[in-house]
C-alpha positions in Angstrom: 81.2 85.8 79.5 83.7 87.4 81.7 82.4 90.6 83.2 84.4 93.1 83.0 85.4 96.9 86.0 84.4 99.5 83.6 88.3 100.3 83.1 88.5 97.4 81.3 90.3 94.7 84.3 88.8 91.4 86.2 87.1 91.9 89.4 89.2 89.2 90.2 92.6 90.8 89.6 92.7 92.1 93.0 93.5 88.3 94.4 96.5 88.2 91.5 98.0 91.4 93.4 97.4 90.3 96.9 99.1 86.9 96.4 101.9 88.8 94.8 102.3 91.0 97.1 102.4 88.4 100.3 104.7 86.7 98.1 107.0 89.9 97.9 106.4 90.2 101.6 107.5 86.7 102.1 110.9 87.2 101.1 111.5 90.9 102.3 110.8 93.0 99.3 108.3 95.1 100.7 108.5 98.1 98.0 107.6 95.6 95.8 105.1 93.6 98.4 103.3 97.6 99.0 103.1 98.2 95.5 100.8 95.1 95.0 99.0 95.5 98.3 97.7 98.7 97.6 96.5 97.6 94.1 94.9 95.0 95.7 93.3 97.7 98.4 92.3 99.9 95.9 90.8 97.0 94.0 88.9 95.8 96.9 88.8 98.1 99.7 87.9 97.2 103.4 89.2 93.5 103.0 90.4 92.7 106.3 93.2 90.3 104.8 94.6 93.3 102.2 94.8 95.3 105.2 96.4 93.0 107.7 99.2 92.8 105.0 100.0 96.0 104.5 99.7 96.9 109.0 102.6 93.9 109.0 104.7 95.5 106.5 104.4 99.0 108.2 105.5 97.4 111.1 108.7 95.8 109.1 109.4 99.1 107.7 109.9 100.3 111.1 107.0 102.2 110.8 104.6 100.4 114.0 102.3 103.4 115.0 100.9 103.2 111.4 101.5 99.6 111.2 99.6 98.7 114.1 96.6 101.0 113.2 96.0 99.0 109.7 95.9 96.0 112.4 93.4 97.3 114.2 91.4 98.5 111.8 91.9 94.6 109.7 90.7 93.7 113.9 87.5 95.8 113.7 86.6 94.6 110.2 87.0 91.0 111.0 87.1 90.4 114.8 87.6 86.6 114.6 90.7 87.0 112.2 93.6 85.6 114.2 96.4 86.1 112.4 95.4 89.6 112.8 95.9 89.6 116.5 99.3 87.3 116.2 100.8 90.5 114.2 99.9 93.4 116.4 100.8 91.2 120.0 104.4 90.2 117.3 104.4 94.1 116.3 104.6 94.7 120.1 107.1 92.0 121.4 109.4 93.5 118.6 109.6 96.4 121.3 110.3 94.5 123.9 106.6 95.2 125.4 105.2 91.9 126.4 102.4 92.8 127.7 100.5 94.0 125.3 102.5 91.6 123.1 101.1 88.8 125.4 97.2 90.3 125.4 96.8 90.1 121.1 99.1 86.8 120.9 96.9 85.1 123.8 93.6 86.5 121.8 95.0 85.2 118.6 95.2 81.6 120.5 91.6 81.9 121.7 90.9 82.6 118.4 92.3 79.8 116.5 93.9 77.6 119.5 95.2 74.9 117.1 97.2 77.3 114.8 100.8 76.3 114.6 102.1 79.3 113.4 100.2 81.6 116.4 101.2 78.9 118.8 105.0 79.5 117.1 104.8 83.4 117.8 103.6 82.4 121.7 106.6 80.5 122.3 108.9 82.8 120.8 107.4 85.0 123.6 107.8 82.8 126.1 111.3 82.5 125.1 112.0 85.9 125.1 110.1 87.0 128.2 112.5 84.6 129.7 115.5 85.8 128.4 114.6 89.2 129.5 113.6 88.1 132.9 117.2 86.3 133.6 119.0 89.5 132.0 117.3 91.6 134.6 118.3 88.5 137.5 122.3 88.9 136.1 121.9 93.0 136.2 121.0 93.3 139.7 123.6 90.5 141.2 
């Protein structure tokens, strides 16, 4: 009684190449982690989660402009998806620009305030908004 895409596969298969592919993410093989991520996307387009996934590995490929549009666009899909928000304010402490870094991590913990892995990224900001603060204090002395 399974019902079947009319080429034959499981309207389920997309989950089996989204868990692969965060799996592939997970552990830094993001040719591999893309190549299931868009099966999954093409599988099941405009799913906010699919398309978080693949802004975060732009952003690890070094490729953030493009990275950080898929976040958005995972944002304006799901507004109240945090993790979203925790990768484009990480995407943006990655370049040393804490503000904006600071504005998406802070929405991320208004979002889901009891996250530890949000509240994780906001104190690696912390840390390295202080760190960057006493650099500046040695430079000028």
């Amino acid at each position: 009684d399974k019902k079947l895409f009319p080429d034959g596969n499981s309207p389920h298969l997309w989950i089996d190449h989204f868990l692969l592919g965060c799996a592939y993410s997970r552990c830094a093989k993001f040719q591999c982690a893309m190549r299931h991520l868009n099966i999954a996307n093409s599988l099941e387009p405009n799913n906010a989660e699919i398309i978080r996934n693949i802004g975060w590995i732009r952003c690890m490929q070094g490729k953030p402009s493009h990275g950080r549009a898929l976040l958005m666009r995972s944002i304006n899909l799901d507004p109240k998806n945090a993790l979203a928000c925790n990768d484009l304010g990480a995407s943006f402490m990655f370049e040393e620009n804490y503000l904006l870094a600071r504005k998406w991590i802070e929405k991320a913990q208004s979002l889901d305030p009891f996250d530890s892995f949000i509240q994780n990224t906001a104190d690696r900001l912390d840390e390295l908004e202080a760190m960057n603060i006493l650099a500046k204090t040695r430079r000028s002395d």
